[in-house]
C-alpha positions in Angstrom: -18.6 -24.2 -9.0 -17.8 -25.6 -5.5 -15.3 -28.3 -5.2 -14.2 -31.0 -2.5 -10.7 -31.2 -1.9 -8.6 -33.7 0.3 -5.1 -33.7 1.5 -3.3 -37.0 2.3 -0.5 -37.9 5.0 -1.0 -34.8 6.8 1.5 -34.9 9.6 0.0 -34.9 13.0 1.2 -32.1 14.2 -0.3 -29.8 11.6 -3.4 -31.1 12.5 -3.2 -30.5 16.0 -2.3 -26.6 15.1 -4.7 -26.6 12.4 -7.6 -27.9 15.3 -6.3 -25.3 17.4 -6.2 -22.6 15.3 -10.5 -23.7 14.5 -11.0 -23.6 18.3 -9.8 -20.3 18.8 -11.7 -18.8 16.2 -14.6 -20.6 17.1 -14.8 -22.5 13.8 -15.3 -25.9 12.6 -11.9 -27.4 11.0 -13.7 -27.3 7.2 -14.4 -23.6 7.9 -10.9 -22.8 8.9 -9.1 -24.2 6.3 -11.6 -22.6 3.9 -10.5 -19.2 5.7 -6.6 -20.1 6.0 -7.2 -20.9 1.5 -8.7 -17.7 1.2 -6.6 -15.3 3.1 -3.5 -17.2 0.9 -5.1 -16.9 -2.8 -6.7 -13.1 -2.1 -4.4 -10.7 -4.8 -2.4 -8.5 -2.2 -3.2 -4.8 -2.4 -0.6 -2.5 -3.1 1.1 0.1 -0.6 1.4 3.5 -1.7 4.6 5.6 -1.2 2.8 7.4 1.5 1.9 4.0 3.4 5.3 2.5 3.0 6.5 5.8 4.3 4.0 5.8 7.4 5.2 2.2 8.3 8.9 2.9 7.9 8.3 6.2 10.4 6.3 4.0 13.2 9.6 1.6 13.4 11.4 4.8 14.6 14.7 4.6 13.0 17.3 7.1 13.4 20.2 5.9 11.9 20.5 3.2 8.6 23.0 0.8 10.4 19.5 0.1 12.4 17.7 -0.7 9.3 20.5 -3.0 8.4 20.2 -4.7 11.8 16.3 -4.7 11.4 16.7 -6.4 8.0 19.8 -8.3 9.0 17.6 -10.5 11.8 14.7 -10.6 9.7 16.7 -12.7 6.5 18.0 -14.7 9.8 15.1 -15.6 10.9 14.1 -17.3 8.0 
């Protein structure tokens, strides 16, 4: 069963992106926020070996210090 929701004391700024975001994809603000829920909740699907394999190849590693560095900048980043 449908269901109204509402968010209080949103910040302005995450409205601004959030408005943005709707123009680009040529969407009403309700609509994107409906697709931004969505895409969150949605159960992940799972990588095979093969597929983890395929995406590890395209990053073209040759040695695992680069992996490390890869990895190293990514926990930094967040």
């Amino acid at each position: 069963m449908p269901m109204t929701l509402s968010i209080e004391n949103v910040p302005d700024s995450i409205i601004q992106t959030l408005c943005l975001r709707a123009y680009h994809h040529q969407r009403s603000l309700q609509s994107e926020l409906l697709s931004i829920l969505a895409q969150v909740v949605q159960k992940p699907t799972r990588k095979t070996a093969s597929q983890v394999l395929a995406e590890v190849q395209k990053l073209g590693l040759q040695t695992p210090a680069e992996a490390v560095t890869i990895l190293r900048g990514d926990r930094d980043a967040h």
